[in-house]
C-alpha positions, 0 to 999 in steps of 0.5 A: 334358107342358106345358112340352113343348109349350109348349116345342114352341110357342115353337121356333117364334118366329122371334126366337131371344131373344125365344124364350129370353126366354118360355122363361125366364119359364114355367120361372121362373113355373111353378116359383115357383107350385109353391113358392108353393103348397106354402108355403102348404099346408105352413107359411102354413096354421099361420101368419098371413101375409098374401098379399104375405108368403107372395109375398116369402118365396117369392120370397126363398128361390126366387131363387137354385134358380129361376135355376140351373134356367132355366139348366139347363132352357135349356142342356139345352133347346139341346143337345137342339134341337142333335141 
């Protein structure tokens, strides 16, 4: 629900990159806090990791299914504006 309105908000950026931009950065943003946080319930809990640790082993092993789903998001986002 809040991407969807968020989402609702940022169509009406006149500038079409920069809404792409904001857009991008809230999936991506939104996803590896959801990773984060499920990291550190599941697996930083039983260990000794330091805040920056459990940053760089999040960011580490999300790159790569946070970029795939921008795209998807966005591509799926554009084809649905598109109707």
């Amino acid at each position: 629900m809040l991407l969807t309105i968020a989402f609702s908000a940022l169509n009406k950026v006149k500038n079409k990159p920069i809404g792409i931009i904001l857009k991008s950065v809230l999936v991506g943003f939104l996803w590896f806090y959801l990773n984060l946080s499920i990291f550190r319930d599941k697996e930083s809990r039983w260990s000794t990791y330091l805040f920056g640790e459990e940053l760089m082993y999040t960011l580490r092993f999300s790159l790569l299914p946070i970029s795939i789903l921008v795209f998807v998001v966005l591509f799926i986002e554009n084809k649905l504006t598109k109707l």
